[in-house]
N, C-alpha and C positions, 0 to 999 in steps of 0.2 A: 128758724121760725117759718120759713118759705118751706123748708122740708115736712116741719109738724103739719103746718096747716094744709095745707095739698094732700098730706096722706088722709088727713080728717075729713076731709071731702069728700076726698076718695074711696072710703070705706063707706061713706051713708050713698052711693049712687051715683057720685056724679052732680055737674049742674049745668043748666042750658046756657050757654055761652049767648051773651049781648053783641054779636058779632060788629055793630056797626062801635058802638061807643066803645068798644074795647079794642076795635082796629086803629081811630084816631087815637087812643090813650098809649099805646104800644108806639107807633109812630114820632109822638111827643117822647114819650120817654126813650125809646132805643136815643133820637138824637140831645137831648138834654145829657144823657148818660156820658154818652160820647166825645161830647165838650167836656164835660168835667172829667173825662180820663184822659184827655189829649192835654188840658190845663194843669190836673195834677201831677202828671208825667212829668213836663216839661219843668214842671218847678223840682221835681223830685232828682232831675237830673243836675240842678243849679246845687240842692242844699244835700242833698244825699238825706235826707229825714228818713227817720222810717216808722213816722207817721203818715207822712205822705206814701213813701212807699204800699202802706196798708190801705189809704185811700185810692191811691191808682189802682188796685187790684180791687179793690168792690167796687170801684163802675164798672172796670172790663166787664166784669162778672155782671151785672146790672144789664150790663147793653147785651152781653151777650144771649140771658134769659132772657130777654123784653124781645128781642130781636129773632130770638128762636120761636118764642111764644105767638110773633106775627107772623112768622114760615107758616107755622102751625095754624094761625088762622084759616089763612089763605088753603090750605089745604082741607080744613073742615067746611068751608064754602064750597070748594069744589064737590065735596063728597053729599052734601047734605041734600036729601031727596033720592039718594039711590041708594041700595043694600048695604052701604057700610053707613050710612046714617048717622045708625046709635053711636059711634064714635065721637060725636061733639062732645059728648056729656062728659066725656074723660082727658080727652086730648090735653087742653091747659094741664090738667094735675098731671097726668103721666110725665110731661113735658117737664114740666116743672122739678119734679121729683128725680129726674135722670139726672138733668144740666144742677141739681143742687148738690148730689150724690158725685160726681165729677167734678164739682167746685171745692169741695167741702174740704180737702186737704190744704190749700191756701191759706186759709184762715187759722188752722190751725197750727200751719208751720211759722206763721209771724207770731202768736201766741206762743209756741216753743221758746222760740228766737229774742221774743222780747223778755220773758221770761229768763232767760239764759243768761242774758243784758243783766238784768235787775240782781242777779247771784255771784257778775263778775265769775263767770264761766267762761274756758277759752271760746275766742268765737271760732265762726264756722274757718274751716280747713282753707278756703281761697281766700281768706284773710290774709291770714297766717303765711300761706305759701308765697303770698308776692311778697313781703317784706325779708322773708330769710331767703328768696330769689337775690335780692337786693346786697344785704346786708354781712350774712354768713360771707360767700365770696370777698369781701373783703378783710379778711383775719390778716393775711400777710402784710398789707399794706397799712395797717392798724398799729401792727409791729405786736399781733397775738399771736399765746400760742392756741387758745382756744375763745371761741363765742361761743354764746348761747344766747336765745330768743325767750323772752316770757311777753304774750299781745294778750291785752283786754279790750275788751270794746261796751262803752257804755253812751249810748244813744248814739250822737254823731260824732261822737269823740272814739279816736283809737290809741291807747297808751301802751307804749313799744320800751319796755327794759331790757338793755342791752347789760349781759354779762360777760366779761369780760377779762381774762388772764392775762396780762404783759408778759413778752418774751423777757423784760429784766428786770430786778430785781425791785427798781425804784423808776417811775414817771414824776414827771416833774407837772409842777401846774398849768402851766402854757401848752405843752405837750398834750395833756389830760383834756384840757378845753379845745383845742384843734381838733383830737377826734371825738366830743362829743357834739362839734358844732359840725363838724362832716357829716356824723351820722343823725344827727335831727334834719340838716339837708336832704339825704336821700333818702329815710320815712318820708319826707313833708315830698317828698316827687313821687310817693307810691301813695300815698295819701296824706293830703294837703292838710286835713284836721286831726295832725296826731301830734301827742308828747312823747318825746324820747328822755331814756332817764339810762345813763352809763353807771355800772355797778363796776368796782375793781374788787377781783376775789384769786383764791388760788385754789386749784381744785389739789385735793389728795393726791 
């Protein structure tokens, strides 16, 4: 929207910036912005959301335009009464229209990502990589001859199916529960909000 509108401006001419009511408005907002990205962070670090996480990144974003936009003031004050002048008229929307074009892939890659979520699509790759960091290495001591990994991730939940081949020919129940409660231990220390589910299979 910040991009529509500024280019719409920006094609009828321009407009005379309110330089005084629009330096305290910028000021207010860079630090309002600010707080709520230092607040949502901090929670986003406590619950791993990633709704917050999409909140933390539109203030960034927020303070960071507000905050560019008063650079930018300050420099059309300076200029204003000598040969670059006419430059007030544009500054905001240029400004604008740059820091949105350089934001503009954030939003879209949590919209990917949540979208991905919603279809139970493997998640991204550094998911995935810490738990088979973890896990795989442990075959031998499992008493397998082979694992495998299948990870989904559906909001702040990650479900970790462990498959899994016995080196013999029969496990027993107590046995079977030992290493499914070891390996939902070291998911839940690569991350603390996951379900682990132990498959036994024989591959061909």
């Amino acid at each position: 929207m910040a991009l529509y509108a500024n280019i719409d401006v920006l094609l009828s001419g321009g407009r005379e910036p309110a330089l005084g009511l629009m330096t305290i408005y910028v000021a207010v907002a860079v630090l309002g912005c600010t707080v709520l990205y230092v607040l949502t962070r901090l929670s986003f670090k406590k619950t791993g959301s990633e709704i917050l996480a999409a909140e933390t990144q539109a203030w960034l974003v927020n303070a960071v335009i507000s905050g560019a936009i008063g650079v930018a003031f300050v420099v059309v004050m300076l200029i204003q009464g000598t040969a670059w002048g006419w430059v007030d008229r544009y500054a905001d929307q240029v400004l604008v229209i740059i820091l949105s074009i350089l934001f503009i892939k954030d939003p879209l890659v949590l919209m990917k990502n949540g979208l991905k979520e919603l279809l139970l699509a493997a998640p991204q790759r550094d998911y995935a990589a810490r738990f088979e960091d973890k896990i795989l290495p442990l075959k031998e001591q499992l008493g397998a001859d082979k694992l495998a990994l299948e990870i989904l991730k559906t909001g702040r939940r990650i479900w970790v199916t462990v498959r899994m081949e016995p080196k013999e020919k029969t496990i027993n129940v107590d046995e079977f529960m030992q290493v499914k409660t070891r390996l939902s231990k070291v998911a839940s220390s690569v991350y603390p909000n996951s379900q682990t589910e132990v498959m036994l299979e024989r591959w061909a």
